[in-house]
C-alpha positions in Angstrom: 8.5 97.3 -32.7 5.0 95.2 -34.1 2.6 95.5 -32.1 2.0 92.2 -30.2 5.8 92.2 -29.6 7.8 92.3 -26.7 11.3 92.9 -26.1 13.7 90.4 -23.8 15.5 92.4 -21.5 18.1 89.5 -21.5 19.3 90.3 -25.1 17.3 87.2 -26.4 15.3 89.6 -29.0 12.2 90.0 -29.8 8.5 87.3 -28.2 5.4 87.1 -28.7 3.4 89.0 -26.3 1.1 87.0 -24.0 -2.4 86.7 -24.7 -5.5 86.9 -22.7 -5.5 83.2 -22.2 -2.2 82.8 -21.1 -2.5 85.8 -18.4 -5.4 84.4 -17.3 -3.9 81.0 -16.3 -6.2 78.8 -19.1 -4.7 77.1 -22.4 -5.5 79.2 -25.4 -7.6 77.7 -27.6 -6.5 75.6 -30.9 -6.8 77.3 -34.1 -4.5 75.0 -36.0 -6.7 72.5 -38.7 -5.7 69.5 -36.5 -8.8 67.9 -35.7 -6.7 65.9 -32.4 -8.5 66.2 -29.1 -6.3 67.6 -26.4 -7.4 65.5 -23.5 -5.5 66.3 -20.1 -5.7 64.4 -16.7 -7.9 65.4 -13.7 -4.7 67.7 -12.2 -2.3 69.7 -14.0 1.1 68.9 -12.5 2.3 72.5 -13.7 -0.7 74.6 -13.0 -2.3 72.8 -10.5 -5.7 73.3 -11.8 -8.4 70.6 -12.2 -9.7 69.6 -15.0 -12.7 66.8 -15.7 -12.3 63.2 -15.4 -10.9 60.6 -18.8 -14.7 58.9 -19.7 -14.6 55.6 -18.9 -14.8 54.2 -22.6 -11.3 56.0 -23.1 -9.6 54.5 -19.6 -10.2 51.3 -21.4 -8.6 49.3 -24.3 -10.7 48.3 -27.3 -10.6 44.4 -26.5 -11.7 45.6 -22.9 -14.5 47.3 -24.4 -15.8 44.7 -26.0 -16.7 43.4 -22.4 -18.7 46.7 -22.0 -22.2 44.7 -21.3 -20.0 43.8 -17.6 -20.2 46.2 -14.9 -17.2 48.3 -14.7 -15.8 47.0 -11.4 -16.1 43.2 -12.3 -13.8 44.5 -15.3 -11.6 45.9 -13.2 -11.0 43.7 -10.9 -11.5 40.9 -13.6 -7.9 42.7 -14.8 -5.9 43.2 -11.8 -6.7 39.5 -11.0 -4.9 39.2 -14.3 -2.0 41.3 -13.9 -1.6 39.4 -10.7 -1.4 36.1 -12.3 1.3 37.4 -14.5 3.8 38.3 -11.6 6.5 40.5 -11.4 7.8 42.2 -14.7 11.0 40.7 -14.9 10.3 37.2 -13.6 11.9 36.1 -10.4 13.5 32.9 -11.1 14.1 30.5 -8.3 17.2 29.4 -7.6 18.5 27.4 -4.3 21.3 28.9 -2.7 23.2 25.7 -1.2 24.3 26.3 2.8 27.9 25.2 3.3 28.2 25.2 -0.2 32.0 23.8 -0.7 31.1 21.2 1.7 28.0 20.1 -0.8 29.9 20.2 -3.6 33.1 18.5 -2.4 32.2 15.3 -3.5 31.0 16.4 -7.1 34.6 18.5 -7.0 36.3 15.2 -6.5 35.1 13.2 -8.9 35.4 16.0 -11.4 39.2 16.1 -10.0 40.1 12.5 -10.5 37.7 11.4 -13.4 37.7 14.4 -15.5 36.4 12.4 -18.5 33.1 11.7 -19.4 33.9 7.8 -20.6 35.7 8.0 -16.5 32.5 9.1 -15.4 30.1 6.9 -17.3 32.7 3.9 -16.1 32.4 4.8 -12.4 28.4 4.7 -12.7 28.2 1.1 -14.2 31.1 0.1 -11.5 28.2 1.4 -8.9 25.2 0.2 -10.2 26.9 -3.5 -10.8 28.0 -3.6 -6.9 24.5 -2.7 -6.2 23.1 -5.1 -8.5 25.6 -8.2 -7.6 24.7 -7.1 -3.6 20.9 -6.6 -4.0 20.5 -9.9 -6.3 22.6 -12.1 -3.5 20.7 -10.4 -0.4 17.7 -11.2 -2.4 18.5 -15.1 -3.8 19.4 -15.3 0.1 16.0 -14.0 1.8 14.5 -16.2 -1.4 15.4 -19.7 -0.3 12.7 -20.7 1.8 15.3 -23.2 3.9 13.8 -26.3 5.2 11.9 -27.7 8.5 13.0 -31.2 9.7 10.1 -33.3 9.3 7.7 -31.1 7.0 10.6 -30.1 4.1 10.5 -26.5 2.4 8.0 -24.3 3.8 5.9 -22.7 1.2 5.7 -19.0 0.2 2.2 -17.2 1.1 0.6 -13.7 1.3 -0.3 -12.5 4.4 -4.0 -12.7 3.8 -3.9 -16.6 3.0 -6.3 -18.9 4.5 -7.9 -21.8 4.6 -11.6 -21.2 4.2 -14.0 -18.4 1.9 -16.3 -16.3 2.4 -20.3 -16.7 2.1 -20.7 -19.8 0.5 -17.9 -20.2 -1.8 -16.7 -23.2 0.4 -20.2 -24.7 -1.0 -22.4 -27.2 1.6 -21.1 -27.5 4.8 -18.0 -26.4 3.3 -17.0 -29.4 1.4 -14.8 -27.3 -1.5 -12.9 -26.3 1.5 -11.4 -29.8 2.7 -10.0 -31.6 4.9 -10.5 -30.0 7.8 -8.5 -31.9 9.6 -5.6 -34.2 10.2 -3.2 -32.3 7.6 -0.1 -30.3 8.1 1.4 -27.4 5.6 5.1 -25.9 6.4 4.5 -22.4 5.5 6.7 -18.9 5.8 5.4 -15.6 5.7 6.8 -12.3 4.7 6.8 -9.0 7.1 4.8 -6.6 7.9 1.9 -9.0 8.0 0.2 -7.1 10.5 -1.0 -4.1 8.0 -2.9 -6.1 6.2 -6.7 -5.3 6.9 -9.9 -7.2 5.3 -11.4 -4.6 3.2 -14.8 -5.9 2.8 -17.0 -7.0 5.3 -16.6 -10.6 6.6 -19.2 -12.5 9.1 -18.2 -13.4 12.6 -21.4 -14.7 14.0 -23.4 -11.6 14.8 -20.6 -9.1 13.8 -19.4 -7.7 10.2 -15.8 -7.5 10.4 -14.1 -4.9 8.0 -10.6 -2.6 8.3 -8.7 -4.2 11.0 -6.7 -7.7 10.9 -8.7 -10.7 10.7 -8.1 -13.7 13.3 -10.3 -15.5 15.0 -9.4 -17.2 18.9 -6.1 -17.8 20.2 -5.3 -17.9 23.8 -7.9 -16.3 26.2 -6.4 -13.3 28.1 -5.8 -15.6 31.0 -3.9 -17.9 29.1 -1.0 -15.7 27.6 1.2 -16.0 30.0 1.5 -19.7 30.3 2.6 -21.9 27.8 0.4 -23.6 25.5 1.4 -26.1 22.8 -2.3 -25.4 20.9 -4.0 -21.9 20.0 -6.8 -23.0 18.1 -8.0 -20.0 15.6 -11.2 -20.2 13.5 -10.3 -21.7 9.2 -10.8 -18.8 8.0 -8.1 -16.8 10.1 -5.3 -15.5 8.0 -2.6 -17.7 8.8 0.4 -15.0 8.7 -1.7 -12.5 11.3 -2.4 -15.9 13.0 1.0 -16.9 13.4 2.1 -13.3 14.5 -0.6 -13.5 17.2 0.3 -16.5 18.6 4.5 -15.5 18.8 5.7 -17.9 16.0 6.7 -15.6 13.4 7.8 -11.9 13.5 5.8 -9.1 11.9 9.4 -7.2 11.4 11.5 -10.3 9.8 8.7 -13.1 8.8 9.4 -16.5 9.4 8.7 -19.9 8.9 5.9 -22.6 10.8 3.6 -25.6 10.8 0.0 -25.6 10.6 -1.9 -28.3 12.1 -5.7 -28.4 10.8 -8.1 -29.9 13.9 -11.4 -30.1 12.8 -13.9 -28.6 14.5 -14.0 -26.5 17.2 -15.8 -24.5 19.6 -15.8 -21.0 21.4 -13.0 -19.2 20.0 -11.8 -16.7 22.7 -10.4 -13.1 22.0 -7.2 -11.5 22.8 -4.1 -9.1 21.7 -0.8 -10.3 21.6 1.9 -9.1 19.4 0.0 -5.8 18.0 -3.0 -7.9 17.0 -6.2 -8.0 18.5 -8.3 -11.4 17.6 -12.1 -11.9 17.2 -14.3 -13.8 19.5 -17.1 -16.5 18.0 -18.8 -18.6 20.7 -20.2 -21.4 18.1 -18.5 -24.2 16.5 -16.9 -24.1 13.2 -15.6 -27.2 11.3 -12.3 -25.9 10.5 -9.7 -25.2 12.9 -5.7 -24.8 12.9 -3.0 -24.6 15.5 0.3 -24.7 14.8 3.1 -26.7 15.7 5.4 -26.1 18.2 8.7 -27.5 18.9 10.2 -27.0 15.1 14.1 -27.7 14.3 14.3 -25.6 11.0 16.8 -23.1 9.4 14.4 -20.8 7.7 15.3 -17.4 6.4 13.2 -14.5 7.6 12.8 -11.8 5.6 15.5 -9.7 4.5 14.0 -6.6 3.4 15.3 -4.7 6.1 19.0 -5.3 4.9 17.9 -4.5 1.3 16.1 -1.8 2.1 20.3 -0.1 3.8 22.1 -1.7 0.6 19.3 0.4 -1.8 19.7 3.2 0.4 23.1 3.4 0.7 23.4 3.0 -2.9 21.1 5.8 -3.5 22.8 8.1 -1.6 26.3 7.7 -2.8 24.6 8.5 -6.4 23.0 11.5 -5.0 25.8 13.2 -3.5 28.2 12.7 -6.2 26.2 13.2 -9.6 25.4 16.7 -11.3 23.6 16.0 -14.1 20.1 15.2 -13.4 20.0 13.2 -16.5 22.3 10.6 -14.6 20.7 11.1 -11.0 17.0 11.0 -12.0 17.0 7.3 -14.0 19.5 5.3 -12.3 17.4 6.3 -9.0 13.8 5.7 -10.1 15.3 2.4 -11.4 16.6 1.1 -8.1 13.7 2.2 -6.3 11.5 0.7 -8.5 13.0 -2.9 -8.3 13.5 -2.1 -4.6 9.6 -1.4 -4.2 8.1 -4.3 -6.5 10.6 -6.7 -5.6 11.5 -6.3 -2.0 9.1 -3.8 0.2 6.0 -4.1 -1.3 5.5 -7.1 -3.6 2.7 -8.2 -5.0 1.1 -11.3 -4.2 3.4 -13.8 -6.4 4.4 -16.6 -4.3 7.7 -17.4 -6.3 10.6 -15.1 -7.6 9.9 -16.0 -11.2 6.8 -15.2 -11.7 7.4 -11.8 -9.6 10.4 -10.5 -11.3 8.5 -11.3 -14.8 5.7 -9.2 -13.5 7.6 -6.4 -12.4 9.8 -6.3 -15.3 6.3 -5.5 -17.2 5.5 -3.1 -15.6 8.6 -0.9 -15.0 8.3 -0.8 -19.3 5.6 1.7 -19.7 6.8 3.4 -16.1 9.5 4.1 -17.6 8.0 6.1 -20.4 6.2 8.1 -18.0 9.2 8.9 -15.9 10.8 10.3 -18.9 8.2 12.7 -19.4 8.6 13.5 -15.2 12.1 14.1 -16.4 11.5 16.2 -19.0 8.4 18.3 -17.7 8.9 18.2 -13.8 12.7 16.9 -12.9 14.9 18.6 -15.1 13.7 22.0 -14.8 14.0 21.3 -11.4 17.6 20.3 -10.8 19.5 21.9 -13.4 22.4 23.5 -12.2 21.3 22.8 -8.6 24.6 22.2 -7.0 23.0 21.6 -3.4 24.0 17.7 -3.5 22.9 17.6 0.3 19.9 19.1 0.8 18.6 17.3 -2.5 19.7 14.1 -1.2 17.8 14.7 2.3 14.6 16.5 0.8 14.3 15.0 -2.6 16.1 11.2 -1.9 14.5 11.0 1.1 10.8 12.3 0.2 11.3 9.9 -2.6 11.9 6.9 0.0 9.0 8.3 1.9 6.6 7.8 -1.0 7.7 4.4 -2.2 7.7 2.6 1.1 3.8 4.5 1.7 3.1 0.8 3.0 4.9 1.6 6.1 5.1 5.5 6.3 1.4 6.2 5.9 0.0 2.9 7.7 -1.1 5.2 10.3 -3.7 7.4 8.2 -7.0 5.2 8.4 -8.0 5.4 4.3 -7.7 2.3 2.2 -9.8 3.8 -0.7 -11.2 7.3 -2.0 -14.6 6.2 -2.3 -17.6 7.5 -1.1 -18.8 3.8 0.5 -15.2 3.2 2.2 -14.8 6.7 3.4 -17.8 6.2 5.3 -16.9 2.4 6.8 -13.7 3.1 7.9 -13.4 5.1 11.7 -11.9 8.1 11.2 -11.4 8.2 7.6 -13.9 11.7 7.2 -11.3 13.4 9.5 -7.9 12.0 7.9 -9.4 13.0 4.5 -10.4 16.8 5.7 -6.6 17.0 7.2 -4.8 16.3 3.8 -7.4 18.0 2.1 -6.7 21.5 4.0 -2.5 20.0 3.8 -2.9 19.8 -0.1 -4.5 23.2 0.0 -1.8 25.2 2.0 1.1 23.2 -0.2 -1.0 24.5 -3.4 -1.0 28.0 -2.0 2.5 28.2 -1.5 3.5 26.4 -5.1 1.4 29.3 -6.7 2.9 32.0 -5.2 6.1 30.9 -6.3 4.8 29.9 -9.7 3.4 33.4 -10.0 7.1 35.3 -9.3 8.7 33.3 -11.7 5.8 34.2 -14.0 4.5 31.0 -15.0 0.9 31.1 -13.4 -1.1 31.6 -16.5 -0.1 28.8 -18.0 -0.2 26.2 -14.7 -3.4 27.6 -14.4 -5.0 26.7 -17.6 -2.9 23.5 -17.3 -4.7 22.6 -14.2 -8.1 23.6 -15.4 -7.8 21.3 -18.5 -7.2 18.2 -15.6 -9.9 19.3 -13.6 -12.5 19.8 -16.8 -11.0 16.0 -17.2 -12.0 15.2 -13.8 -15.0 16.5 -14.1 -16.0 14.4 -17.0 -14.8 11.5 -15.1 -17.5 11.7 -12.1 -20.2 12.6 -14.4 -19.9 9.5 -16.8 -22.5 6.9 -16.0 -22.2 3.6 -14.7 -18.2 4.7 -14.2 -16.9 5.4 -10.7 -13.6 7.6 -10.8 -11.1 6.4 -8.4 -7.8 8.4 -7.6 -4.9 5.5 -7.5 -1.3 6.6 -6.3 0.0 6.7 -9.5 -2.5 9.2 -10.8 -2.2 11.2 -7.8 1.5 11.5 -8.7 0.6 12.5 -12.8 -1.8 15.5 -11.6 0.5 17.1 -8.9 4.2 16.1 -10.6 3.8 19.4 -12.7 3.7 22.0 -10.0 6.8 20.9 -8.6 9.5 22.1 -11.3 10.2 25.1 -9.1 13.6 24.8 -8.1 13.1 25.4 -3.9 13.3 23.4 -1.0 9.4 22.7 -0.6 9.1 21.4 -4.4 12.3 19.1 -3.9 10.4 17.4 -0.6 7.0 17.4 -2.2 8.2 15.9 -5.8 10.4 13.2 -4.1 7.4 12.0 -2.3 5.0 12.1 -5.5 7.7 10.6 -7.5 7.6 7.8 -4.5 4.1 7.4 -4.4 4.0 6.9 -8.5 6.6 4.0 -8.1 5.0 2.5 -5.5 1.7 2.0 -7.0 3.0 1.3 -10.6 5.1 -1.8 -9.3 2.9 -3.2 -6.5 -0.7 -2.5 -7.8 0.7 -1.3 -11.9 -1.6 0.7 -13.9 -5.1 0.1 -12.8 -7.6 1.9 -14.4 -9.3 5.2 -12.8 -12.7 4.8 -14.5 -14.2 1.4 -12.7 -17.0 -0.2 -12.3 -18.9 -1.0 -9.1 -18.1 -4.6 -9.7 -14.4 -3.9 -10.1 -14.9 -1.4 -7.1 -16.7 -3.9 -4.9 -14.1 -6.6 -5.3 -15.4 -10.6 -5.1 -16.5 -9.9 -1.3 -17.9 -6.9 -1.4 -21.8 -5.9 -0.5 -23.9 -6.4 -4.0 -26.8 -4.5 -2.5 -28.8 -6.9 -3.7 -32.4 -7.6 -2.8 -32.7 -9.9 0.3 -34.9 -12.9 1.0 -38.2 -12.3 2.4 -38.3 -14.4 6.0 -41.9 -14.9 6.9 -42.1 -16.7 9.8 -39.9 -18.2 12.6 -40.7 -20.7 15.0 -37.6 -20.9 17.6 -37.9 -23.9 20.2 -34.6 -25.2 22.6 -33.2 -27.8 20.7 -35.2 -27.0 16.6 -36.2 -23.8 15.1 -38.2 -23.2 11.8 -38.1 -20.9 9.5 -40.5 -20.1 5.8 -39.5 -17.4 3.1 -41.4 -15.8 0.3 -40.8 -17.3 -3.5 -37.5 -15.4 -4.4 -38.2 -12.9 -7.3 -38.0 -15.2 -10.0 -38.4 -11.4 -12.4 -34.9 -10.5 -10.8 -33.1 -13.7 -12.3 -33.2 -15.3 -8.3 -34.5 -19.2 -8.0 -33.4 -20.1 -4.8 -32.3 -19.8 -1.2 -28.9 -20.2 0.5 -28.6 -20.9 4.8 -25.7 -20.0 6.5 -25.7 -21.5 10.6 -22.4 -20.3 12.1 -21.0 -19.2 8.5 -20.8 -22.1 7.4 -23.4 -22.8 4.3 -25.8 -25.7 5.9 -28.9 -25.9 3.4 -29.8 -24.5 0.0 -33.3 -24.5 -0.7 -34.3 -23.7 -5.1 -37.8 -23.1 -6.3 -40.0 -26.9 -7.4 -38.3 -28.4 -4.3 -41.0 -28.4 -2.1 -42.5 -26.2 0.3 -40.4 -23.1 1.3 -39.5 -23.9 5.1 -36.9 -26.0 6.3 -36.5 -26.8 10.1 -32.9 -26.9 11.8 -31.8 -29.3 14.5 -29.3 -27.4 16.8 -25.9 -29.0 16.6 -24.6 -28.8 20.5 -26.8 -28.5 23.5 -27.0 -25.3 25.0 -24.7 -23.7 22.2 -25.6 -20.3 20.3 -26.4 -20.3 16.7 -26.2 -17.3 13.9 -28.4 -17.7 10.8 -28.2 -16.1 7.8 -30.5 -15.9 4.8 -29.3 -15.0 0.8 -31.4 -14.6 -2.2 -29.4 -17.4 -5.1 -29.1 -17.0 -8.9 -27.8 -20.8 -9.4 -24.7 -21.7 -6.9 -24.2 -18.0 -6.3 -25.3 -16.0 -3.5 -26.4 -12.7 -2.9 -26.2 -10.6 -0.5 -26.5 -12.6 2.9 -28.9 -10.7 5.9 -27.7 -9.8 9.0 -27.3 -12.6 11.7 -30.3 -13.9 13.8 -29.2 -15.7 16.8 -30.8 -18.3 18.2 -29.9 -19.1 21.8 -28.9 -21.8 23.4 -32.1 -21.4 25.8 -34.4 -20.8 22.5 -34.8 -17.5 22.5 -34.4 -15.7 19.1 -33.2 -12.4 17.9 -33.7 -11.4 14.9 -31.4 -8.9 13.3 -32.5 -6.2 11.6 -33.5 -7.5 8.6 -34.7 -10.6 10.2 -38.2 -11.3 12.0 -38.3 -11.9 15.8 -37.9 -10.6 18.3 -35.6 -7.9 19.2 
């Protein structure tokens, strides 16, 4: 036997004998020519001996150590953020498991039973969509005809913020653009839902700037609503629909049809709320009045959009429960709703059908191009092979109806703009803003979680930072003010909702809503504006204001003298407003600067305001003095006076 040999007791033959290393429990050393370096973790899982730790720079890959300048624990945590991101390995696709599913499918079953074909199929959807057309277009040619009122003939179409007078001084000197005032008569009809509509920019009522709530002026005093009155008199400038709704002769649910009587002048326009709609109180006279007439024999047609709005739906619904392919579901029922929406429940401001359906036809062109990529990107991915016809119809369908009639489902929340200056002006805009803002937030932590464990995070995410780097540059362009419409609301959050669950059905319905309902009734405004376009022809210039250097107030006269306007900021005269009316204009090489004012009844308060005047245009307009009817003044607060 060699030495260094052993023999196996077993019959196996002949081993090598241990060695020193191996007896003593440690690896015997390599003598081979291999110049590999045996590296072993901290713990032996045979021996259960330690051994030193891996060195750092070979835990890590050679693209990590690139990064080697960053701490060690950023990196780490830098890549289980990462590996996060990615999601589960493999992906866990979503999929909606329909309750009661037989009963979902039945009617899809059906169909397929008795209209196996696709040419049957494609048959059955133009026999729908042409009952839904010939019914919408004869509910529509009916709530159209404007009917007649004996005595006064057809009554004319208007918005629900027409009226009879301008602000500042666009009615020129004592309002002479704005005639008659008086002894005229216009038959008029209104649509619904006139009580929604809010001035947006603020509007002088004597002392007072009105802003964000209906505007009328007078009507019956409190203690006059309960007895019957054949004359409310409300201030010109009243909007005639709100008017009419506040004193009982149309309906803010149907519309309807009246007379309007123009009186002249009148005097101490009394507040009160009838019918959902508080009026304004002015104390002064104004020359322009209205009542309206009572007494009318007329067969006018209210407003049928309620009846529209159950043939769409119905329509809609049938298509929803009984079509599989998304391809047929998705465009027949943007199409409806977008006619429905432009057309019916949230027109714009076209006073005739022609012009209206022209309008809306242009615009639901390039919507449509946009939808198709919704289809393509957001829709499809969505609801393919989703054979819960039900729930799609009440989360989807009816998230989609919730978007596009937003005129009626989010009247309540108290924000007419996202901009810094209206956010501030309207009550209780701040906290309406924080509660969708923390909403959004939760919806966006949920859609991520489920974007991550189908494994498509990484790529939302970079996705979403290439719209907010484009956001970005937005708010930092000068002399451009980014402003977030509903139809851009709709293209930034439309991608995140191709998961198919119950959550992303409800939220893209309502997006897909909200981009149809400001495509047809506002179309494709731009989101980079100016703060002219922002402002709107009423809004506050914050222009430089005139310079009142002395007032001399008596009982029946009062005088006031101004500074030369600054001729270096283009301004050359002076415009008065008594009572918001415009009374004098006063331009630089007509005399001294002072004009003296005669009261106009005895006894009866007077507001005065004071604007800077680049030709016939006005400027900003000060804040109302008032001057007493016992002769006392007080000067507002950019007035002199007293207090």
């Amino acid at each position: 036997m060699a030495p260094g040999k052993t023999t196996d007791i077993g019959g196996e033959g002949e081993r090598d004998a241990p060695s020193q290393w191996e007896r003593d429990g440690v690896p015997e050393p390599s003598t081979s020519a291999s110049s590999t370096l045996d590296v072993r973790s901290r713990a032996s899982s045979d021996s259960g001996h330690a051994y030193g730790p891996i060195p750092v720079w070979l835990q890590e890959s050679s693209k990590s150590f690139h990064w080697r300048w960053v701490p060690y624990r950023v990196r780490h945590f830098a890549r289980a953020i990462v590996s996060w991101t990615r999601g589960p390995d493999p992906p866990q696709i979503q999929k909606i498991t329909p309750f009661f599913p037989s009963v979902q499918e039945a009617p899809v079953r059906l169909i397929a039973k008795y209209f196996p074909q696709k040419i049957h199929k494609a048959g059955l959807l133009v026999l729908v969509l042409f009952f839904w057309l010939l019914t919408f277009s004869l509910v529509l040619h009916r709530s159209a005809s404007a009917g007649n009122i004996k005595g006064y003939g057809k009554p004319q179409p208007i918005w629900c913020g027409a009226s009879y007078w301008s602000g500042g001084n666009s009615c020129g000197l004592n309002g002479n653009r704005c005639r008659p005032f008086d002894n005229a008569y216009q038959a008029f009809r209104c649509p619904a839902n006139c009580r929604s509509v809010h001035v947006t920019t603020p509007h002088a009522v004597g002392a007072e700037d009105i802003n964000y709530r209906p505007f009328v002026i007078g009507g019956p005093a409190e203690d006059e609503i309960d007895h019957s009155s054949s004359e409310y008199f409300y201030r010109g400038d009243s909007f005639v629909c709100q008017a009419a709704i506040h004193a009982g002769v149309v309906s803010n649910q149907k519309g309807g049809c009246g007379v309007v009587k123009l009186s002249g002048s009148y005097s101490n326009f009394t507040s009160s709320k009838r019918n959902g709609i508080q009026s304004i109180p002015f104390d002064a006279p104004f020359p322009k009045s209205f009542t309206f007439v009572s007494g009318l024999s007329s067969s006018c047609i209210k407003d049928l959009r309620w009846p529209l709005l159950a043939v769409t739906v119905i329509f809609t619904t049938i298509l929803s429960l009984c079509t599989a392919s998304p391809l047929v579901f998705f465009p027949t029922v943007f199409t409806m709703l977008f006619f429905h929406v432009g057309l019916v429940s949230d027109p714009p401001t076209n006073t005739d059908y022609a012009s209206l359906s022209s309008l809306i036809i242009g615009r639901f062109l390039p919507a449509a191009f946009v939808a198709a990529a919704f289809y393509r990107y957001s829709v499809k991915p969505q609801q393919q092979d989703l054979t819960a016809y039900i729930e799609r119809t009440i989360l989807w369908l009816g998230g989609a109806w919730i978007g596009s009639l937003n005129n009626y489902t989010f009247d309540f929340i108290p924000i007419q703009r996202l901009t810094p200056s209206d956010l501030r002006a309207q009550p209780g805009a701040p906290l309406a803003l924080s509660i969708i803002v923390v909403s959004l937030l939760a919806i966006a932590i949920g859609q991520v979680w489920y974007l991550r464990l189908e494994g498509r995070l990484p790529k939302y995410l970079a996705i979403y930072g290439i719209f907010v780097t484009f956001l970005i540059v937005c708010v930092i362009i000068p002399t451009l003010n980014l402003r977030i419409h509903h139809y851009f609301l709709a293209l930034l959050l439309l991608p995140g909702t191709r998961l198919q669950t119950r959550p992303s059905l409800l939220y893209q319905g309502i997006l897909v809503g909200l981009f149809i309902n400001g495509t047809a009734r506002w179309g494709f405004d731009s989101i980079l504006q100016t703060t002219n376009e922002l402002r709107g022809p009423d809004g506050v210039l914050h222009s430089a204001l005139p310079n009142i250097t002395s007032i001399v107030p008596a009982v029946s006269s009062i005088t006031f003298q101004w500074a030369m306007p600054p001729l270096a900021l283009g301004y050359d005269g002076i415009s008065t407003l008594v009572n918001d009316v415009e009374r004098w204009r006063w331009y630089i090489g007509e005399g001294k600067p002072t004009k003296t004012f005669e009261r106009q009844e005895e006894g009866v308060v007077e507001y005065f305001r004071f604007a800077l005047m680049r030709g016939s245009g006005a400027a900003d307009f000060t804040k109302a003095g008032v001057w007493e009817g016992d002769g006392v003044w007080r000067g507002g607060s950019d007035l002199g006076g007293e207090e």
